[in-house]
MARKOLMAR-286193 format. One record per atom (N, C-alpha, C): x, y, z; residue in one letter. Coordinates in steps of 0.1 Angstrom, whole numbers, padded with zeros to 4 digits, always signed. Example, Ala and Ser with C-alpha at 12.3 -4.5 7.8 and 13.67 -1.06 7.14 Angstrom:
! residues 2
+0132-0057+0078A
+0123-0045+0078A
+0132-0033+0078A
+0128-0022+0071S
+0137-0011+0071S
+0129+0000+0079S
! end
This chain:
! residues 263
+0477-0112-0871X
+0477-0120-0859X
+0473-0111-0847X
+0463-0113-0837X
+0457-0107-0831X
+0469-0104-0818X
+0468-0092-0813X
+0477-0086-0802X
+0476-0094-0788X
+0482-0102-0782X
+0484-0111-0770X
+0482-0099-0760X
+0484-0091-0762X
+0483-0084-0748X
+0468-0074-0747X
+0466-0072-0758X
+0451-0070-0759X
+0443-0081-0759X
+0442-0091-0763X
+0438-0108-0758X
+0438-0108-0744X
+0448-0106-0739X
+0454-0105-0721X
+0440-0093-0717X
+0443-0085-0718X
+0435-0072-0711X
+0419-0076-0717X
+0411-0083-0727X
+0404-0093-0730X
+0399-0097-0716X
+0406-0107-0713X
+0402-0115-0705X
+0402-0110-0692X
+0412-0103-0687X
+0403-0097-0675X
+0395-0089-0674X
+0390-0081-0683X
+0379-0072-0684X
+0365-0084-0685X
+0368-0096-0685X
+0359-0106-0688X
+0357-0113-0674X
+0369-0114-0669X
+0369-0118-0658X
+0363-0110-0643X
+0365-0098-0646X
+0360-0087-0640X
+0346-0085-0641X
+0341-0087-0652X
+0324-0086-0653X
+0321-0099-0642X
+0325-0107-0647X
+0321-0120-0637X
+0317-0120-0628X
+0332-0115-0619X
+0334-0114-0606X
+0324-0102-0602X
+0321-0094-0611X
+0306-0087-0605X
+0292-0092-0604X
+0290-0099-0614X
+0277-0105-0615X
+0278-0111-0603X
+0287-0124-0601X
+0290-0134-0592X
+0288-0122-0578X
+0297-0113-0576X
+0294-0107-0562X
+0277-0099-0559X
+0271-0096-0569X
+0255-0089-0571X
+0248-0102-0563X
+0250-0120-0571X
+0245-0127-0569X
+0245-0134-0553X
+0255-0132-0548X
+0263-0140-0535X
+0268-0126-0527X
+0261-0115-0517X
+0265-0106-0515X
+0273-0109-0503X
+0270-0122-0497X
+0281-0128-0483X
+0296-0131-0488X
+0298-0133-0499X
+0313-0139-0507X
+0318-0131-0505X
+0329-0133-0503X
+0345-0124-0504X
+0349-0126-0518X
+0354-0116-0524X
+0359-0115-0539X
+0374-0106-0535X
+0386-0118-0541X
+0395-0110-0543X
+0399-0100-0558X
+0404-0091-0552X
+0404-0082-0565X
+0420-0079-0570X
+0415-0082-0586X
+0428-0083-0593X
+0433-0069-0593X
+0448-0070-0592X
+0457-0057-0598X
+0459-0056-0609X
+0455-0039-0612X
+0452-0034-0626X
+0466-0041-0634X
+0462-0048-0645X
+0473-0049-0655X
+0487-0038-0658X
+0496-0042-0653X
+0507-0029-0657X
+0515-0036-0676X
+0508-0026-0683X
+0512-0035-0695X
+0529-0033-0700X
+0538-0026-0687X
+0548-0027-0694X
+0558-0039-0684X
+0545-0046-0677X
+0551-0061-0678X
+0547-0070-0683X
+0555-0086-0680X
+0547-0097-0687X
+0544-0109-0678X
+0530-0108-0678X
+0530-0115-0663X
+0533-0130-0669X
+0533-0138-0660X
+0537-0156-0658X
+0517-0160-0665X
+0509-0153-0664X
+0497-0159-0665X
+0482-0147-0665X
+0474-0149-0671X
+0464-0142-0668X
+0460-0138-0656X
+0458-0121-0653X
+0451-0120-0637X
+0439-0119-0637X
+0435-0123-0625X
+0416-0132-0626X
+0408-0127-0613X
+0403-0127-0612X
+0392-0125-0598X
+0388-0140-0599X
+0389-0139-0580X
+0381-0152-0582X
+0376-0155-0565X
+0362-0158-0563X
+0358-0161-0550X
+0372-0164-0542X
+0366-0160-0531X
+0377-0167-0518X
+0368-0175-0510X
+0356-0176-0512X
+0351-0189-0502X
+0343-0178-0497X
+0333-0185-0482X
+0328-0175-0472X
+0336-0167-0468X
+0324-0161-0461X
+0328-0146-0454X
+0332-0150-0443X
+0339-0143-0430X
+0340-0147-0413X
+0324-0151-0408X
+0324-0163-0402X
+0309-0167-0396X
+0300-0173-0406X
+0307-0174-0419X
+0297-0179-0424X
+0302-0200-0429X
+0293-0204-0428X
+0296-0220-0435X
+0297-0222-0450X
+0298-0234-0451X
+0298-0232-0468X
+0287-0234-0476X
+0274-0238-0472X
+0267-0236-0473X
+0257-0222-0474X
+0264-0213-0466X
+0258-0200-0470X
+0251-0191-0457X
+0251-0201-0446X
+0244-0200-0435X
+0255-0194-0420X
+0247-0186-0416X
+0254-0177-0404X
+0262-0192-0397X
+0274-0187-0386X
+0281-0195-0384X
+0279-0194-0367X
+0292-0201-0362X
+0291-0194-0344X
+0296-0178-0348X
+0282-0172-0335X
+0283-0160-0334X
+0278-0150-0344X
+0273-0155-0357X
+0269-0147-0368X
+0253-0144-0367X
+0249-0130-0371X
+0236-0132-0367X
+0227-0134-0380X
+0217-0140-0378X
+0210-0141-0393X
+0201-0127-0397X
+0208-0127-0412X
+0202-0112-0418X
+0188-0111-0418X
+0192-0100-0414X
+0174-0098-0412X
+0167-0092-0399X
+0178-0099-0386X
+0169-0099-0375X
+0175-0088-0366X
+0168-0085-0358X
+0171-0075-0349X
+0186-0079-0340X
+0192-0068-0343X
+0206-0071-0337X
+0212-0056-0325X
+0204-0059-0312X
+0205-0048-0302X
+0218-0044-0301X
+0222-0033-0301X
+0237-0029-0298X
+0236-0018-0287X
+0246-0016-0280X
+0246-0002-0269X
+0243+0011-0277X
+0237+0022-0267X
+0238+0020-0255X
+0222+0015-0253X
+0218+0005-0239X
+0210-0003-0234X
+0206+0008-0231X
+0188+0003-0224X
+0183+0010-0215X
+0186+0013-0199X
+0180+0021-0193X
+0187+0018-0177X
+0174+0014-0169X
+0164+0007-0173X
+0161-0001-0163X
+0157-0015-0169X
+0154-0026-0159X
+0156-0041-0167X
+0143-0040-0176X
+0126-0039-0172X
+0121-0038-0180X
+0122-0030-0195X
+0126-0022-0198X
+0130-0015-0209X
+0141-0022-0218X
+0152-0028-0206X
+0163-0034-0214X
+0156-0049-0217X
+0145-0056-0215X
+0142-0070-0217X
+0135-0067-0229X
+0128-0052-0234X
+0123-0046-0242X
+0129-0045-0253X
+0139-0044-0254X
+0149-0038-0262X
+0153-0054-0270X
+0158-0065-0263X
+0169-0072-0265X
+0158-0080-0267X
+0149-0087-0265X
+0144-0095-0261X
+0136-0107-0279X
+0141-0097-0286X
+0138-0100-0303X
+0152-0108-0309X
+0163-0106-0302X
+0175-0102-0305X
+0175-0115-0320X
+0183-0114-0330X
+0189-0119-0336X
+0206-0121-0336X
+0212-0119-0329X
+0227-0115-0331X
+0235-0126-0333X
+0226-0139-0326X
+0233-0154-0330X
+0221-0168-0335X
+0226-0178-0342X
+0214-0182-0347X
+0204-0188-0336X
+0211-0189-0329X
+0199-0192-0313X
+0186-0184-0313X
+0185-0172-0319X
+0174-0165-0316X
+0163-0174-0330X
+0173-0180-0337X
+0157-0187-0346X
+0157-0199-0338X
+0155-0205-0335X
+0152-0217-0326X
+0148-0220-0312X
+0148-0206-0306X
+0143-0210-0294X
+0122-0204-0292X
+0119-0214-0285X
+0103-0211-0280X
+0104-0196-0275X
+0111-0191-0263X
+0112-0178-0258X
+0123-0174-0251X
+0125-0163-0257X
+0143-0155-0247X
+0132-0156-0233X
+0147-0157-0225X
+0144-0165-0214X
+0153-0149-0205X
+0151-0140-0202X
+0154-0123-0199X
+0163-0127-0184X
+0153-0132-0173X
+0160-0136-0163X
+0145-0130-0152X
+0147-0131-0139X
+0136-0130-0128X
+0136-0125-0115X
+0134-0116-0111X
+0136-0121-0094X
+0131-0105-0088X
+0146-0101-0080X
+0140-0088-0074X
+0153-0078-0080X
+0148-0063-0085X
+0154-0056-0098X
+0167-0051-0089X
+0161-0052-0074X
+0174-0044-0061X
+0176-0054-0057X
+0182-0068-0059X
+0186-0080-0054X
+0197-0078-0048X
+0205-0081-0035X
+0213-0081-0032X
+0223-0088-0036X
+0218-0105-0039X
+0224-0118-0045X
+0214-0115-0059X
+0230-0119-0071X
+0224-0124-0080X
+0234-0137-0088X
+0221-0149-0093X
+0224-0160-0095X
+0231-0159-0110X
+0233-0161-0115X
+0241-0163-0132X
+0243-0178-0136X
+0233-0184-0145X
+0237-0194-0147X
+0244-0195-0163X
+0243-0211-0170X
+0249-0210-0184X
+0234-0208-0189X
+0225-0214-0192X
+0215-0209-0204X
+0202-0217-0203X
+0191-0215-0208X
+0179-0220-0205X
+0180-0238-0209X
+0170-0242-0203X
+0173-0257-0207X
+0156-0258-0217X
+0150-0268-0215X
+0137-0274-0224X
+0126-0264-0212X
+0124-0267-0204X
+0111-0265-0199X
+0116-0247-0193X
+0125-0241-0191X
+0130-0224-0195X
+0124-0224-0207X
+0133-0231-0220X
+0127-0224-0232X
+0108-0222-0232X
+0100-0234-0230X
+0089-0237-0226X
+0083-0228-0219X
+0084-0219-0208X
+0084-0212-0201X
+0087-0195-0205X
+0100-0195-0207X
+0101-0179-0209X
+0108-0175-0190X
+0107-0181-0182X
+0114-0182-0172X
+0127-0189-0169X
+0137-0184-0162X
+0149-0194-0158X
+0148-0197-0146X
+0157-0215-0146X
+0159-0223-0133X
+0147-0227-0127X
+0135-0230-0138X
+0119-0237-0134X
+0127-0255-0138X
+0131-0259-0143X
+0132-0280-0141X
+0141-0280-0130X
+0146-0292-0133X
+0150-0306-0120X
+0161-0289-0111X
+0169-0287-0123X
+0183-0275-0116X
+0174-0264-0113X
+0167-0259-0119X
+0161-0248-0106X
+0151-0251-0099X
+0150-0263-0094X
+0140-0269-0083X
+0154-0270-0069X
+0165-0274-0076X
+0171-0278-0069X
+0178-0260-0064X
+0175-0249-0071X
+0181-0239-0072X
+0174-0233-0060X
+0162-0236-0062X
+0153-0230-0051X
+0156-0235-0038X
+0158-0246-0035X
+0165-0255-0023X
+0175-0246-0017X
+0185-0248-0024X
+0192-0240-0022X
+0194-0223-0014X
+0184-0215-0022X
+0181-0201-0019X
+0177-0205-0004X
+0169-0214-0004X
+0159-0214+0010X
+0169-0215+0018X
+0177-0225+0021X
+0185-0228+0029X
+0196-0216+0033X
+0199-0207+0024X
+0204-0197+0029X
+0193-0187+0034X
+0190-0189+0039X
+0176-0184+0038X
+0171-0168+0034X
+0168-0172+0023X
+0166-0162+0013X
+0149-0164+0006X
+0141-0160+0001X
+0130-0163-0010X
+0134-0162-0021X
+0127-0174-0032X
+0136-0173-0044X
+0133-0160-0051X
+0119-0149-0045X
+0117-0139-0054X
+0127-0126-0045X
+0134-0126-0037X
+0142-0119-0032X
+0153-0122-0042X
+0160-0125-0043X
+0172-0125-0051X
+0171-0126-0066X
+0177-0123-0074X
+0176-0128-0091X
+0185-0130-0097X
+0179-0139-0108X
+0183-0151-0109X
+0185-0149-0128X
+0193-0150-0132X
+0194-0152-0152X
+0204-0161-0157X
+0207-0160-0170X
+0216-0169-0172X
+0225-0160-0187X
+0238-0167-0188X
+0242-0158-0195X
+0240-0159-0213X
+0234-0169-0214X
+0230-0171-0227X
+0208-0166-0225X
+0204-0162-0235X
+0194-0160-0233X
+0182-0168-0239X
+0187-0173-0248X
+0183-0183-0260X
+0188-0198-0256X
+0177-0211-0256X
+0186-0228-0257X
+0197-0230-0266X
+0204-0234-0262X
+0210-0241-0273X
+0205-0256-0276X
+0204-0262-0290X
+0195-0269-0293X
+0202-0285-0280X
+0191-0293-0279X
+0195-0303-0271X
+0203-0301-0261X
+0205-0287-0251X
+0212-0284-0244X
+0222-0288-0246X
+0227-0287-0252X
+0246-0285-0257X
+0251-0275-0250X
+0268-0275-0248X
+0275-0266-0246X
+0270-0251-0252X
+0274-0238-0249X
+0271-0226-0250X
+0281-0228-0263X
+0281-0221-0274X
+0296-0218-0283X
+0303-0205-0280X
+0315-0204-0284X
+0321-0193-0282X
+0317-0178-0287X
+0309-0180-0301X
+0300-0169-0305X
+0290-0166-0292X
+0285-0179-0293X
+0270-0175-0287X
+0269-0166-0275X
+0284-0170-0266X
+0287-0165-0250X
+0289-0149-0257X
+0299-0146-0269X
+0303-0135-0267X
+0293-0127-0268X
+0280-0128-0274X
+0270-0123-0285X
+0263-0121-0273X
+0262-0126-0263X
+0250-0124-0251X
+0259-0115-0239X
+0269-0120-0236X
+0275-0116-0224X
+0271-0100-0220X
+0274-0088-0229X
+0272-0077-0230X
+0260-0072-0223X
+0248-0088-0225X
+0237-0083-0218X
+0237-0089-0204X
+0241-0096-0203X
+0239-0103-0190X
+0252-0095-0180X
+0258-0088-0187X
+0263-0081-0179X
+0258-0066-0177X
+0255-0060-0185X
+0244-0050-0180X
+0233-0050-0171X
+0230-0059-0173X
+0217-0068-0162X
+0221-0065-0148X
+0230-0072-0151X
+0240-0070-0137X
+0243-0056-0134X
+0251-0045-0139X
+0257-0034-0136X
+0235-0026-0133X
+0228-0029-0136X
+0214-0026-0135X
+0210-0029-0121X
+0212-0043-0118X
+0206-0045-0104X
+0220-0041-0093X
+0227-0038-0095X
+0240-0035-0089X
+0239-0039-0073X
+0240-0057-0073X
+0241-0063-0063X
+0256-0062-0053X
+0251-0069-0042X
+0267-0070-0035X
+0272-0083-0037X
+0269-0090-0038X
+0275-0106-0046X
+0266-0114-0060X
+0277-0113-0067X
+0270-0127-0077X
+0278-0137-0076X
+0267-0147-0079X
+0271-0163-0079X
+0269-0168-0092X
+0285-0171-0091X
+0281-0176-0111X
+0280-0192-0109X
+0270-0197-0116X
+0269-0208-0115X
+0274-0215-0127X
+0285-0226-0122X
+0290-0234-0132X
+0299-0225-0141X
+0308-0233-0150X
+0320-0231-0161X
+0315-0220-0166X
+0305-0224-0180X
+0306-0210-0185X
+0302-0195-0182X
+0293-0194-0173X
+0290-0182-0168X
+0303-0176-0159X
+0313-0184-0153X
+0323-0180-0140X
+0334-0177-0154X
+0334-0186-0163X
+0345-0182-0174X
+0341-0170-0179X
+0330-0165-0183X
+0326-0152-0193X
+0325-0136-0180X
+0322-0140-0168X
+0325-0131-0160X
+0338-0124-0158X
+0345-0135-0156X
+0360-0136-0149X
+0369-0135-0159X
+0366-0136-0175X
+0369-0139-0186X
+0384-0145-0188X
+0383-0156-0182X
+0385-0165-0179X
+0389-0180-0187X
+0397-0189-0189X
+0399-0201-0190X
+0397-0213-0180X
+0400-0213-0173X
+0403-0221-0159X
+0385-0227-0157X
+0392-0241-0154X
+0382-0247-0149X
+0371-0248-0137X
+0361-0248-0134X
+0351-0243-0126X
+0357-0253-0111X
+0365-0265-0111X
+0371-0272-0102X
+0379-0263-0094X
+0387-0253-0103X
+0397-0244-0099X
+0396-0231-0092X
+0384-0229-0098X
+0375-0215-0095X
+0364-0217-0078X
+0363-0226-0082X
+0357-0224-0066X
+0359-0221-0055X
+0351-0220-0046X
+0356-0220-0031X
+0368-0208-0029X
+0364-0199-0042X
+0375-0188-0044X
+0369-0173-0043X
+0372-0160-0039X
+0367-0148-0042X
+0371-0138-0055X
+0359-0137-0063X
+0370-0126-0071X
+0360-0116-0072X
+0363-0104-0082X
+0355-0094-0087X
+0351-0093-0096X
+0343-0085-0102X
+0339-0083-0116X
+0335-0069-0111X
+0335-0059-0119X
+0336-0039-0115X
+0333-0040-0103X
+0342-0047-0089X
+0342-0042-0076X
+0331-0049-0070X
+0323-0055-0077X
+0310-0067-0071X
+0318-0080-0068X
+0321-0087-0055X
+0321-0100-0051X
+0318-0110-0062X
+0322-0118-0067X
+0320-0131-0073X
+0325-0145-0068X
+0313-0151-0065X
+0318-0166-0060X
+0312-0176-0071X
+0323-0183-0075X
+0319-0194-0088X
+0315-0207-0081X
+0305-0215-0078X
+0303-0226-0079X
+0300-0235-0088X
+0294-0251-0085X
+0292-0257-0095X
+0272-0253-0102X
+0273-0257-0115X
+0259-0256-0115X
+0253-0264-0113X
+0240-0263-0106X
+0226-0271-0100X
+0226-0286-0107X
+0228-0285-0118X
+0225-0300-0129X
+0237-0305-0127X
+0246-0304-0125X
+0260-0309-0118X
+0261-0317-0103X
+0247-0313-0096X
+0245-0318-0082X
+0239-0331-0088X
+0229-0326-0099X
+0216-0338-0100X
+0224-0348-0109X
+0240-0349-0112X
+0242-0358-0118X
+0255-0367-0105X
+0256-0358-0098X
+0266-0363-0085X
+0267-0356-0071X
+0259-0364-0060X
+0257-0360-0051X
+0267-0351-0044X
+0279-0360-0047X
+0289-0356-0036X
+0293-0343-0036X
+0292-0332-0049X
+0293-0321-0049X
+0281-0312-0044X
+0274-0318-0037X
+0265-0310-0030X
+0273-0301-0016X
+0280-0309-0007X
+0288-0303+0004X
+0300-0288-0003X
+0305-0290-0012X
+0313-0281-0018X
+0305-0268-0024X
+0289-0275-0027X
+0287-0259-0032X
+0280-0257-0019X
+0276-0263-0010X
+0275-0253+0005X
+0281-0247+0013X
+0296-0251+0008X
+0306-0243+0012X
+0308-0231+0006X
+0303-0232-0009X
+0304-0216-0015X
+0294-0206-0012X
+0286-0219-0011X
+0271-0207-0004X
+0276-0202+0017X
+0282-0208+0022X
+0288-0198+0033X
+0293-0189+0032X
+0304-0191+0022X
+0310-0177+0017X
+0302-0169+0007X
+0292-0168+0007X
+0284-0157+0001X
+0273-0153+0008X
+0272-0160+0019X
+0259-0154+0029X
+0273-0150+0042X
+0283-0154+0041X
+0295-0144+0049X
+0300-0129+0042X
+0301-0125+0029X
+0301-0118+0023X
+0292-0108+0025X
+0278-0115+0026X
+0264-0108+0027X
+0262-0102+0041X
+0271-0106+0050X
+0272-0100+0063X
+0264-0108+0073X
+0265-0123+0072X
+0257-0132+0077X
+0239-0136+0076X
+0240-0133+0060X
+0224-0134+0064X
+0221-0147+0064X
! end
């Protein structure tokens, strides 16, 4: 009668090949791993390897998730360059989240590299992607309005956003996507090392300020980020869906051209 416990050590030596083939085959899988047989017990059951599902970021399907970057592609890490052209050089391929396969063109950001004021919005829309520039449709027409009236030129100041890549159908930014970019858009910034930024709208005033709180709450308020002034207003596309917040973000724009020393 053949030895059960040699039968036993059988089967996971069987099960072990498996779970290799299986991990050669699916190199994203998580495989948990069985504890060596101690043969001077008797377990309740055979010990087995066996998938645990995806990895972190990944779907079930097999595909990068929020924040995962797809293999393959260029994934910039510090330390950045120190000036913007070099750093738009650098990043500008990025893969780090799946945004970089779907967009027309990383959208870097524009203006002047010693800007006193810099704008921060959430992320390119259709005619950005189209472009390769930020705040060109209805919100940066309306962006430029704005500049002027403080009276500023839109090429004096600059202007980015903190995602670099569309999100498809202008959707919300994801929580990957903000974390995966912020890094740069905050370099950007410590680069032009202005005297005020204006974050425009929720998610750019949340990822600066890192932050929860709602952009209603945030306004009309002063804070910092490394010792640089931040004033959060609402964003531009937020005017063009309701007038009435037009007078509130001209009230943020006084306190940022009073910050500026009355320009």
């Amino acid at each position: 009668m053949p030895d059960p416990r040699s039968q036993l050590l059988e089967i996971v030596a069987q099960a072990r090949a498996l779970a290799d083939r299986e991990a050669r085959r699916h190199p994203h899988a998580r495989v948990l791993t069985a504890r060596p047989l101690d043969p001077d017990q008797s377990p309740d059951g055979p010990a087995v390897m066996v998938p645990a599902g995806p990895g972190p970021g990944l779907q079930d399907h097999g595909e990068p998730g929020d924040g995962e970057h797809r293999p393959g592609g260029p994934q910039p890490r510090p330390p950045f360059a120190g000036n913007l052209g070099d750093f738009e050089t650098q990043i500008q391929e990025c893969r780090l989240c799946p945004l970089g396969a779907t967009r027309k063109h990383f959208v870097f950001g524009q203006g002047n590299p010693k800007a006193s004021l810099v704008f921060v919005g959430e992320a390119p829309g259709a005619e950005e992607d189209a472009q390769g520039r930020p705040f060109v449709g209805a919100a940066g027409r309306l962006l430029t309005k704005i500049i002027s009236a403080m009276g500023f030129k839109r090429e004096e100041v600059y202007i980015c956003n903190l995602l670099k890549c569309r999100p498809p159908g202008n959707r919300d930014p994801l929580p990957g996507e903000a974390a995966a970019c912020r890094p740069f858009v905050e370099h950007q910034i410590s680069l032009i090392r202005p005297r005020v930024i204006c974050a425009l709208g929720r998610f750019a005033s949340q990822a600066l300020l890192d932050t929860d709180e709602g952009i209603q709450r945030l306004r009309g308020r002063r804070f910092e980020w490394k010792g640089i002034p931040v004033y959060p207003t609402f964003h531009p596309s937020a005017l063009l869906r309701d007038e009435s917040l037009k007078k509130h973000v001209w009230e943020d724009m006084k306190l940022v051209m009073k910050e500026l020393g009355g320009h």
